[in-house]
KOLGU-4560 file (N, C-alpha, C; in nm, 3 decimals, padded with zeros to 5 digits):
<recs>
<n_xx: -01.741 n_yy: 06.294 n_zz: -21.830 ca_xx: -01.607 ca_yy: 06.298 ca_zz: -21.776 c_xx: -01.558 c_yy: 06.155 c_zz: -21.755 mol: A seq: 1 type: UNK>
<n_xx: -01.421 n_yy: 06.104 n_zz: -21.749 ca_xx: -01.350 ca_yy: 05.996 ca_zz: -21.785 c_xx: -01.346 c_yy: 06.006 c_zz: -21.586 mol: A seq: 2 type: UNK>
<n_xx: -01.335 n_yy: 05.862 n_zz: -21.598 ca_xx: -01.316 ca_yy: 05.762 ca_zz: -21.436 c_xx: -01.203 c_yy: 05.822 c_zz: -21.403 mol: A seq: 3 type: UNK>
<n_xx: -01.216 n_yy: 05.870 n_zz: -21.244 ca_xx: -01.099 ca_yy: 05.962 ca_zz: -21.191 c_xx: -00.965 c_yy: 05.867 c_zz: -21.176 mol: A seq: 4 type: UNK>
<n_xx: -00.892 n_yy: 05.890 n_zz: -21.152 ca_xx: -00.771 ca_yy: 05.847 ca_zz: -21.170 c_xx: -00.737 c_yy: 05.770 c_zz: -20.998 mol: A seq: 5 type: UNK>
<n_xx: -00.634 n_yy: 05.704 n_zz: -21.007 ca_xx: -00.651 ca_yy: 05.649 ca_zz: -20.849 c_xx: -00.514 c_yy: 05.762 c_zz: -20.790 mol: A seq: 6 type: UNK>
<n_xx: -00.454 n_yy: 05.755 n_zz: -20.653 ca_xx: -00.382 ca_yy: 05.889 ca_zz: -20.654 c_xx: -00.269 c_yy: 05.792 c_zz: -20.676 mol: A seq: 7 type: UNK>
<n_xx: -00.284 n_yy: 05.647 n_zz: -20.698 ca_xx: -00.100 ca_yy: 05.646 ca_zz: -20.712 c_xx: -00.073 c_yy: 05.674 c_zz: -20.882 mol: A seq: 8 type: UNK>
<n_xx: -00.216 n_yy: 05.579 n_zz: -20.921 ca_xx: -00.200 ca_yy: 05.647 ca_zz: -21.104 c_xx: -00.171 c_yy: 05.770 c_zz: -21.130 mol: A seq: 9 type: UNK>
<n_xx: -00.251 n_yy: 05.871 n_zz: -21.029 ca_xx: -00.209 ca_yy: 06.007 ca_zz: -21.071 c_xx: -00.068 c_yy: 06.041 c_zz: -21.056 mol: A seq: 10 type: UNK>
<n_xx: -00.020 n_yy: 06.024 n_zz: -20.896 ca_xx: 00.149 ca_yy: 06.047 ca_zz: -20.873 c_xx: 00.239 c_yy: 06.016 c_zz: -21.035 mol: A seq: 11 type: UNK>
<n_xx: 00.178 n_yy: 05.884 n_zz: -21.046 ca_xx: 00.286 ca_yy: 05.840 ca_zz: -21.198 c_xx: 00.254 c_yy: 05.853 c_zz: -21.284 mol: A seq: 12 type: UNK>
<n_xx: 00.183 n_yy: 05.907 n_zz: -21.302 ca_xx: 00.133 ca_yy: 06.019 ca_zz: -21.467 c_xx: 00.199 c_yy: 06.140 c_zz: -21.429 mol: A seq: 13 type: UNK>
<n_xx: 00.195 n_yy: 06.218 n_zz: -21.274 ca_xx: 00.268 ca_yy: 06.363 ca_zz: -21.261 c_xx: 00.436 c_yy: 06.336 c_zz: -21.273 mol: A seq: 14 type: UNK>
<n_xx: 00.439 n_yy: 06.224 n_zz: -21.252 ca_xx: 00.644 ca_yy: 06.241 ca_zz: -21.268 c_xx: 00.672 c_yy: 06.193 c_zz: -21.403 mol: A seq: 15 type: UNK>
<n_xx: 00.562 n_yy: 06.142 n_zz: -21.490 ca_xx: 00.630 ca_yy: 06.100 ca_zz: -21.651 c_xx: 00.607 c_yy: 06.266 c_zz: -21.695 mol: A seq: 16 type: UNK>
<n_xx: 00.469 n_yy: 06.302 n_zz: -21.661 ca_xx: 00.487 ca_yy: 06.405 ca_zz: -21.799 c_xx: 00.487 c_yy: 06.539 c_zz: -21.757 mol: A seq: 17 type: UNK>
<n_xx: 00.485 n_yy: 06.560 n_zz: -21.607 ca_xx: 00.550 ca_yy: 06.698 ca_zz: -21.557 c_xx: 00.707 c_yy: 06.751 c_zz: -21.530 mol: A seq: 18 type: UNK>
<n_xx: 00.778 n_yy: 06.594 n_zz: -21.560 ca_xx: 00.920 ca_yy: 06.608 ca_zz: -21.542 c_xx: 00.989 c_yy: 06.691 c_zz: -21.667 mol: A seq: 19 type: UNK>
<n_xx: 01.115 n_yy: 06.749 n_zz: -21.675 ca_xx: 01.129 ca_yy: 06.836 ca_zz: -21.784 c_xx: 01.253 c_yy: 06.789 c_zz: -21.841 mol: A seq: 20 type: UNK>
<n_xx: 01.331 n_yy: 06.803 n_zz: -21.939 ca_xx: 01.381 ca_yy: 06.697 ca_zz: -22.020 c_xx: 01.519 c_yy: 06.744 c_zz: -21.968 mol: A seq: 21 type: UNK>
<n_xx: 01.581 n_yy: 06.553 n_zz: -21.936 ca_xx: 01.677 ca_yy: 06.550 ca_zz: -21.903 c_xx: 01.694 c_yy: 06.526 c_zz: -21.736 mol: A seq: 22 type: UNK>
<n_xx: 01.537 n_yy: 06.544 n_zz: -21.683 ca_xx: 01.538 ca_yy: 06.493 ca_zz: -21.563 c_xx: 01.433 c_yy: 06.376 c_zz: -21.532 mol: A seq: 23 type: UNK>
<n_xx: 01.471 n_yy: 06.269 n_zz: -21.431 ca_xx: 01.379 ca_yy: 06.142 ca_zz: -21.435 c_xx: 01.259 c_yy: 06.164 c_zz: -21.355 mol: A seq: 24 type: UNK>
<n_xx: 01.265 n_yy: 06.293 n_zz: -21.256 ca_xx: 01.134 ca_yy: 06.321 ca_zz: -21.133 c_xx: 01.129 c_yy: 06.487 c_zz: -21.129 mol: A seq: 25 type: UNK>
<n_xx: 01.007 n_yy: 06.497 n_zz: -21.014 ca_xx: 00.975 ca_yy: 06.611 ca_zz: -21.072 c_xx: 00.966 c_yy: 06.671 c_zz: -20.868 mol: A seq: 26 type: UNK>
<n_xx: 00.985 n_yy: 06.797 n_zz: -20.896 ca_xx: 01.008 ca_yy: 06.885 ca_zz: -20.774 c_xx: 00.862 c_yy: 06.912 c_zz: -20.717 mol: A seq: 27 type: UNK>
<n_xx: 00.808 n_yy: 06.851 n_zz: -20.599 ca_xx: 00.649 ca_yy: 06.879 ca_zz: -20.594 c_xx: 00.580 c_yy: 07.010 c_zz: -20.586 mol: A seq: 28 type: UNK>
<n_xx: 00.675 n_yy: 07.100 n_zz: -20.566 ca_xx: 00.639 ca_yy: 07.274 ca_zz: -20.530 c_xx: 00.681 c_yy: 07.311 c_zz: -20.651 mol: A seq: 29 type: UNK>
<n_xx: 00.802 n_yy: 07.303 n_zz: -20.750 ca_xx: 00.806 ca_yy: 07.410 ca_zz: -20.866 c_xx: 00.783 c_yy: 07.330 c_zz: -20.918 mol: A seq: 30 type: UNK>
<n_xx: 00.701 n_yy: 07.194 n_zz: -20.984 ca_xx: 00.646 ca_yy: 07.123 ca_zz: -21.093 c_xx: 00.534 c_yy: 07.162 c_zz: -21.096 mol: A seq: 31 type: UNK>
<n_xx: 00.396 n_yy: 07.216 n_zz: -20.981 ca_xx: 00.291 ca_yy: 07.231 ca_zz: -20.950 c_xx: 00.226 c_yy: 07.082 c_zz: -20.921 mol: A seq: 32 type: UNK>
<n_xx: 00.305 n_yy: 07.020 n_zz: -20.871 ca_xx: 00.218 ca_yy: 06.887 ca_zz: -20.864 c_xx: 00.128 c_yy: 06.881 c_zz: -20.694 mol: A seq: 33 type: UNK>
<n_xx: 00.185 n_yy: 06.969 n_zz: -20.620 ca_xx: 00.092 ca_yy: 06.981 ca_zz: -20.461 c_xx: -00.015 c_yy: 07.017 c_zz: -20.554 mol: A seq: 34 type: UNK>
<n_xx: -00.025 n_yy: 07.195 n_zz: -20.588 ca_xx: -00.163 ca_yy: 07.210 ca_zz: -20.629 c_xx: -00.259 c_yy: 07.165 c_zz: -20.679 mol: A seq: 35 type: UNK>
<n_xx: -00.203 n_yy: 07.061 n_zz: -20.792 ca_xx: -00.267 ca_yy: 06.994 ca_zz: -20.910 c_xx: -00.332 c_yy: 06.891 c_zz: -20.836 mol: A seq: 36 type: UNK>
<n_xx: -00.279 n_yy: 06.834 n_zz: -20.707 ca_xx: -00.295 ca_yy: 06.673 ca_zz: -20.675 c_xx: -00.421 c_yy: 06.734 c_zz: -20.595 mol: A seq: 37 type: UNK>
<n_xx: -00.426 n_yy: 06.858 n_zz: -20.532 ca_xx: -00.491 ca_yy: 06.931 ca_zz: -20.418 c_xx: -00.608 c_yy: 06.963 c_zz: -20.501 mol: A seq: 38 type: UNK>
<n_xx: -00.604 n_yy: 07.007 n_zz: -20.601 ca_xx: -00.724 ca_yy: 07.029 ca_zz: -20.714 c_xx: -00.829 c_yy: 06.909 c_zz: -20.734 mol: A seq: 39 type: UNK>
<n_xx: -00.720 n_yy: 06.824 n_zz: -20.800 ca_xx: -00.772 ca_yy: 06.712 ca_zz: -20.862 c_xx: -00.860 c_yy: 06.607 c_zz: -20.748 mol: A seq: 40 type: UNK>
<n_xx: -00.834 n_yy: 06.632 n_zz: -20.634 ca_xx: -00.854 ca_yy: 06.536 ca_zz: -20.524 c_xx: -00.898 c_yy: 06.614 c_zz: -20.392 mol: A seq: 41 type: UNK>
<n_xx: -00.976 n_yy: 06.708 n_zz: -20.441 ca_xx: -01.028 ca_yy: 06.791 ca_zz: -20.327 c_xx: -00.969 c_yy: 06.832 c_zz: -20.246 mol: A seq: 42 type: UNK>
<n_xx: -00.863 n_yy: 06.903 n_zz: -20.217 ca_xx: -00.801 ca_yy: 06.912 ca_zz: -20.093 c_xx: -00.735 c_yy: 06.806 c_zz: -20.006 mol: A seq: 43 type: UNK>
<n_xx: -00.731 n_yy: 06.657 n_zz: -20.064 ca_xx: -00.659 ca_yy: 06.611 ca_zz: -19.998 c_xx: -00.501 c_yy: 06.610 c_zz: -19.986 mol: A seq: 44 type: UNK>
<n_xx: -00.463 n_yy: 06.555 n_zz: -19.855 ca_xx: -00.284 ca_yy: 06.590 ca_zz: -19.863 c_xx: -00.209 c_yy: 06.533 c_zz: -19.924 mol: A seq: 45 type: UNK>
<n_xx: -00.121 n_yy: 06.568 n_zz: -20.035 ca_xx: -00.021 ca_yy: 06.508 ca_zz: -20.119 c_xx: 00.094 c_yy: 06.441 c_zz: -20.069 mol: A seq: 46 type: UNK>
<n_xx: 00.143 n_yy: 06.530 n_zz: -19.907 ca_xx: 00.246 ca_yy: 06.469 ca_zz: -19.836 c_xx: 00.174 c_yy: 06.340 c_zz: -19.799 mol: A seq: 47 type: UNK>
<n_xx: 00.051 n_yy: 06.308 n_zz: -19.760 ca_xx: 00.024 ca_yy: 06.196 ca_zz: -19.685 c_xx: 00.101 c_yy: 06.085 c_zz: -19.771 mol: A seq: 48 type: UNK>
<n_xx: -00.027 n_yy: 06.136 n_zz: -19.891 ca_xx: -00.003 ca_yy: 06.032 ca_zz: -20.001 c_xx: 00.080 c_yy: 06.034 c_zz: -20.064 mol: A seq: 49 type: UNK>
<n_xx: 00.204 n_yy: 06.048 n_zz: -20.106 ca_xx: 00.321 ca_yy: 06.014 ca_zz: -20.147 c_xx: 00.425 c_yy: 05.911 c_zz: -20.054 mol: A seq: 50 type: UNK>
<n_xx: 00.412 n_yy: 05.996 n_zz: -19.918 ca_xx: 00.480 ca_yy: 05.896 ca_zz: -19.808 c_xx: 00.429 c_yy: 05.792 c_zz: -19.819 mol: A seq: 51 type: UNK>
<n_xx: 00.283 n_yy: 05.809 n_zz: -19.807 ca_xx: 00.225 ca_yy: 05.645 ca_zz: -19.873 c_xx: 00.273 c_yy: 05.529 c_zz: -19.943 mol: A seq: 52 type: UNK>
<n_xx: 00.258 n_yy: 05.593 n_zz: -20.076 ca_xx: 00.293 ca_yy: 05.528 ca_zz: -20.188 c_xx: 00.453 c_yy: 05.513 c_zz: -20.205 mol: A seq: 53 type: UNK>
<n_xx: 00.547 n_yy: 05.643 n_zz: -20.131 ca_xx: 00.699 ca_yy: 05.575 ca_zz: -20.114 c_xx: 00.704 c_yy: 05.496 c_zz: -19.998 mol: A seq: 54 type: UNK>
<n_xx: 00.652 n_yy: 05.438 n_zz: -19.900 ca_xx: 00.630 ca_yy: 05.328 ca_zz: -19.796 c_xx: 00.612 c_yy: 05.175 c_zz: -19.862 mol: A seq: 55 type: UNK>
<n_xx: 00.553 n_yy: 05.176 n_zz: -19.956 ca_xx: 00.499 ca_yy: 05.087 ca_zz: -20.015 c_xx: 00.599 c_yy: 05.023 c_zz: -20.107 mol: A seq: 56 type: UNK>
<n_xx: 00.683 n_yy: 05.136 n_zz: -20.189 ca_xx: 00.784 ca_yy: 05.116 ca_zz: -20.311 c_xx: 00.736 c_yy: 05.133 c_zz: -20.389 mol: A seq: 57 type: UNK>
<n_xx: 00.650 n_yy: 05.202 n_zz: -20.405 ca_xx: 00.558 ca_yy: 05.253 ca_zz: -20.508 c_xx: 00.632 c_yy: 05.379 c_zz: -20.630 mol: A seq: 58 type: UNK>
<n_xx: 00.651 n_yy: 05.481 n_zz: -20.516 ca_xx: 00.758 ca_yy: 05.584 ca_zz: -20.570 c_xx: 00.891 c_yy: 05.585 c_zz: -20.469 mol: A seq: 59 type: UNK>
<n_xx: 00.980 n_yy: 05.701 n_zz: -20.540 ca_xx: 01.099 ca_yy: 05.720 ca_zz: -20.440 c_xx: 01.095 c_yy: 05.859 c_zz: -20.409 mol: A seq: 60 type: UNK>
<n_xx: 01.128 n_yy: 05.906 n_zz: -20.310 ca_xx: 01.110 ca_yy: 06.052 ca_zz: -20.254 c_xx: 01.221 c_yy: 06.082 c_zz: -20.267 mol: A seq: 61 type: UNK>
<n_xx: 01.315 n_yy: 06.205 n_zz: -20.258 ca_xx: 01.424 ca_yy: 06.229 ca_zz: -20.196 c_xx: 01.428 c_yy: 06.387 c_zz: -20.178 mol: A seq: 62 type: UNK>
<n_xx: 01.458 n_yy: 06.428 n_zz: -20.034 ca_xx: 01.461 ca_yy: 06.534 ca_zz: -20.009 c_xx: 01.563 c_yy: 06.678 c_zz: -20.066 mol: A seq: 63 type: UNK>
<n_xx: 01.520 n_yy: 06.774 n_zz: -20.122 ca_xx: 01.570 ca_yy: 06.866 ca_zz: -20.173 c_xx: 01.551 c_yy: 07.003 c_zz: -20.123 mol: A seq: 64 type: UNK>
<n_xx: 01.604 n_yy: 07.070 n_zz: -20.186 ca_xx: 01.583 ca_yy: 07.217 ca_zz: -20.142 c_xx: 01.444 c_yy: 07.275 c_zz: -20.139 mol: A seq: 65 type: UNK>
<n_xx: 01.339 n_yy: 07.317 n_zz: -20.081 ca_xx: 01.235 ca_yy: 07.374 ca_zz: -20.133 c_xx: 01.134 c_yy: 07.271 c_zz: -20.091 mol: A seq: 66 type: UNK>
<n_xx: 01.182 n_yy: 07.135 n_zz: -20.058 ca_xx: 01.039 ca_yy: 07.049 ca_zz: -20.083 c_xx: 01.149 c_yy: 06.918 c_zz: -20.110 mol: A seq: 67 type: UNK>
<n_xx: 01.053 n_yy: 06.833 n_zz: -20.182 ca_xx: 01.073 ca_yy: 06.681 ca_zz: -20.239 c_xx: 01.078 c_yy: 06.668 c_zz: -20.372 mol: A seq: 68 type: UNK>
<n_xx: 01.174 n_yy: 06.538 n_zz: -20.430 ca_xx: 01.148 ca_yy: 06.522 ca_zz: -20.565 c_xx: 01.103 c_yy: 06.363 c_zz: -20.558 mol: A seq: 69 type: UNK>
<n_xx: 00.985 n_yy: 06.337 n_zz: -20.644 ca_xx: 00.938 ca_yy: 06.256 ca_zz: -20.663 c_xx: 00.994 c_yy: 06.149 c_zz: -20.787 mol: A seq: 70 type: UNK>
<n_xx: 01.030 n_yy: 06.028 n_zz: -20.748 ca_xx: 01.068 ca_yy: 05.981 ca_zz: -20.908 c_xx: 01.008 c_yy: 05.826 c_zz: -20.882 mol: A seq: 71 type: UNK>
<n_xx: 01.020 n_yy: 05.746 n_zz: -21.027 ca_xx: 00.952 ca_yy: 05.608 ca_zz: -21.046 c_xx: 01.068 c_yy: 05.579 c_zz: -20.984 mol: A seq: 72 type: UNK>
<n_xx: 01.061 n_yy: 05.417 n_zz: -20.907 ca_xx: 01.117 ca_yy: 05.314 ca_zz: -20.827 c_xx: 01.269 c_yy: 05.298 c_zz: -20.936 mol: A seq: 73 type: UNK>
<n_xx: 01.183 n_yy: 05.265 n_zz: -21.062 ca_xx: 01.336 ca_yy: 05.227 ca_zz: -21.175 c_xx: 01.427 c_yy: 05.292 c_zz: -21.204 mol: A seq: 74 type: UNK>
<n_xx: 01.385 n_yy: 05.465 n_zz: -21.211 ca_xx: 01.443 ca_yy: 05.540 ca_zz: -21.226 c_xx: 01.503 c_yy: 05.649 c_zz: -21.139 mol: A seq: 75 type: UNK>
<n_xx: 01.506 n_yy: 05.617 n_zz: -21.025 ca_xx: 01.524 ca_yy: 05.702 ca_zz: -20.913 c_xx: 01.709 c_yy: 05.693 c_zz: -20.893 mol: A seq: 76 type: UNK>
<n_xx: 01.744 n_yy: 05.843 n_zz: -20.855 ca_xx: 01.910 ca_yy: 05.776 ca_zz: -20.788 c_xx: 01.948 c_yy: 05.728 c_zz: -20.716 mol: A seq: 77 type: UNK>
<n_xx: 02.066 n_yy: 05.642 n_zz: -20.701 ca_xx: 02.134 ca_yy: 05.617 ca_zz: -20.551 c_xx: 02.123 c_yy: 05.674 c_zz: -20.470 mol: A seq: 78 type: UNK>
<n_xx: 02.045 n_yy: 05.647 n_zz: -20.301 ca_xx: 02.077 ca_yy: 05.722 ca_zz: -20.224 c_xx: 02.233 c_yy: 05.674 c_zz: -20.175 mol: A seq: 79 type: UNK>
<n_xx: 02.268 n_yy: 05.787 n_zz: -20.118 ca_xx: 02.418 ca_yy: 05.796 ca_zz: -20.080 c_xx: 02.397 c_yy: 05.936 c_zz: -19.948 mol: A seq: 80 type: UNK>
<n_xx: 02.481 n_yy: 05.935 n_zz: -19.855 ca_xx: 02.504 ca_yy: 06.001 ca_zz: -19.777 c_xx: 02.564 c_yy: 06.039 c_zz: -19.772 mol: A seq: 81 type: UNK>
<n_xx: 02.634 n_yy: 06.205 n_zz: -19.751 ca_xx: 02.703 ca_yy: 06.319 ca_zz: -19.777 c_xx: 02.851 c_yy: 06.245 c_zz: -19.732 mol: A seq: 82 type: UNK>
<n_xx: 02.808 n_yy: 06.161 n_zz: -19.595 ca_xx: 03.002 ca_yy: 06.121 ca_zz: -19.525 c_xx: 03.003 c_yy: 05.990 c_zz: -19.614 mol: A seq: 83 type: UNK>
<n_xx: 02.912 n_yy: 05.950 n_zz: -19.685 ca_xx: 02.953 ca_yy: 05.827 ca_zz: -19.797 c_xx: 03.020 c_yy: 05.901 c_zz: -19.928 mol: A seq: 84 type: UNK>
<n_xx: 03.018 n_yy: 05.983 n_zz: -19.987 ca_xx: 03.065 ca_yy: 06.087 ca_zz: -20.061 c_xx: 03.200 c_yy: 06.128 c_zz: -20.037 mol: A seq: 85 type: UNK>
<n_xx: 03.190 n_yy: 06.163 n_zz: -19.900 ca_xx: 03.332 ca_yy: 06.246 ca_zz: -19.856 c_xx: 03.404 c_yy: 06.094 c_zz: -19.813 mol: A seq: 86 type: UNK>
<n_xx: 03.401 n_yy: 05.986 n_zz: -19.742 ca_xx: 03.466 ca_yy: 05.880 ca_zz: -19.837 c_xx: 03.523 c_yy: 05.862 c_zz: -19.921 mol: A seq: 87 type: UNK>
<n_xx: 03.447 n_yy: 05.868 n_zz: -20.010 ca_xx: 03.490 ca_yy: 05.787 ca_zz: -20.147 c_xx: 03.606 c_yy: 05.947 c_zz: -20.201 mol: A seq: 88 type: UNK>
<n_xx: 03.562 n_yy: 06.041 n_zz: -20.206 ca_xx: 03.625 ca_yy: 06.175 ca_zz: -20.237 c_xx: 03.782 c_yy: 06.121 c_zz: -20.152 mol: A seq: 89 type: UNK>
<n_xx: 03.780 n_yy: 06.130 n_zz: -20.059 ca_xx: 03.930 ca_yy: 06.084 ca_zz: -19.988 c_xx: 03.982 c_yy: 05.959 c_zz: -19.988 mol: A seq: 90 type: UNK>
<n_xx: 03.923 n_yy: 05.850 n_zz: -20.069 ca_xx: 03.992 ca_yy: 05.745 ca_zz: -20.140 c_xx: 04.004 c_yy: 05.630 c_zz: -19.995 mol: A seq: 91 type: UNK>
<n_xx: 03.884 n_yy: 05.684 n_zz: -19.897 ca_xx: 03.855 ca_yy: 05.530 ca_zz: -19.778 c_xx: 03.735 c_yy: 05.458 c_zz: -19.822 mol: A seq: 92 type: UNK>
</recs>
C-alpha cells in the first residue's frame, strides 16, 4: 500500500476530484467527503480538520444548506453578506 496521504493533501485531492462539473468545491455531506475522510483516517473529525486547515488559509469553507462547502483558497467565492447584497440591489 502507497504512503497515506497527509489530511490537508487529502482535503485537496477531495475538492479537485469529488467536485462535479461546473462547480469549484464540493458539499461535505452530499459529496461523501465526512465519510470518506472518517474511513480513510480512522474516525477522526473532519470538522476539526478542515476548520484547521481553513484557519490556516489552507482551504475556504463557506456555510450552506445541509453542512459546508469546501473549496481551494484560488478558487473560492467572494464572501459577501446578505445586507452587502441588498445594498448593492438598491443602488447604496
Amino acid at each position: 500500500m502507497s504512503e497515506k496521504l497527509s489530511s490537508e493533501e487529502f482535503v485537496k485531492k477531495a475538492i479537485v476530484s469529488l467536485r462535479k462539473d461546473g462547480y469549484k468545491g464540493i458539499h461535505t455531506v452530499y459529496s461523501g467527503f465526512n465519510d470518506a475522510f472518517k474511513k480513510y483516517f480512522e474516525g477522526e473529525d473532519p470538522i476539526k480538520t478542515t476548520n484547521q486547515l481553513a484557519a490556516e488559509g489552507k482551504i475556504v469553507i463557506r456555510p450552506v444548506k445541509g453542512g459546508v462547502m469546501l473549496y481551494l483558497p484560488e478558487e473560492a467565492p467572494a464572501s459577501r453578506t446578505r445586507g452587502e447584497d441588498a445594498l448593492e440591489k438598491m443602488g447604496l
